[in-house]
N, C-alpha and C positions, 0 to 999 in steps of 0.2 A: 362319065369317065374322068372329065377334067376335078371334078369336085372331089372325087378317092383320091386321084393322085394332090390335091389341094391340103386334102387329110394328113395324107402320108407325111408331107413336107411338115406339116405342123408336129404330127407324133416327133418326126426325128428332130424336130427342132428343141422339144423338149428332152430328148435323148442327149442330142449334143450338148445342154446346158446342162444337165445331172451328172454327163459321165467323162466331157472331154477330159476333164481336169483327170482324170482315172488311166483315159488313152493316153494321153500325153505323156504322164509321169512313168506309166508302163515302157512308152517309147524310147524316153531320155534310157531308161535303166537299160535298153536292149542298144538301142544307137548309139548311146554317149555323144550325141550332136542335138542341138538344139534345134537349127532351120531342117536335118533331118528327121526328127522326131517333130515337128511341125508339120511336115509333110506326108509322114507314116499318119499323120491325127486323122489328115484330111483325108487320106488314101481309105481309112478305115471306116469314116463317116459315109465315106461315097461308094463304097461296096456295099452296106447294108444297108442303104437308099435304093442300090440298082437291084437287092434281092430281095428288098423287103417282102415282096407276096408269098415268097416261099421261105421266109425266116421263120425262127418260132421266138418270137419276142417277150415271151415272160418273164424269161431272167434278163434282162438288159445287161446286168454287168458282167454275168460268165459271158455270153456270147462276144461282148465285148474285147472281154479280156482276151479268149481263146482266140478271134479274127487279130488283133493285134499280136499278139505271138507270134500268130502263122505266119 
C-alpha cells in the first residue's frame, strides 16, 4: 500500500512540474490575484492527488485545465 501511494506522490510530482506553470497562468486569468491564484495551483494539485485512483490521467492537461476552471 505504502509503495502505490509512494508511486502516486512521484507521478503527481511530475504532473506538478509539466503543468503548474499551465494551472497557475489559467488562475491568474480567472483570479486576477497572484497569492490567490497561488493558492487555486495548490487547491488544484491536492484534489487530484486525493482522487487520483479514480482520475482518468491520460490527458493531464484537459483534466487539468477543466478541475481549475471548476
Amino acid at each position: 500500500m505504502e509503495r502505490t501511494r509512494t508511486a502516486d506522490r512521484m507521478e503527481l510530482s511530475k504532473l506538478y512540474e509539466a503543468y503548474a506553470p499551465m494551472v497557475y497562468r489559467r488562475s491568474m486569468m480567472l483570479l486576477r490575484d497572484q497569492s490567490e491564484a497561488e493558492d487555486m495551483m495548490q487547491n488544484v494539485f491536492l484534489r487530484v492527488f486525493e482522487r487520483w485512483d479514480s482520475l482518468d490521467v491520460s490527458q493531464p492537461s484537459s483534466l487539468l485545465w477543466n478541475t481549475t476552471t471548476r
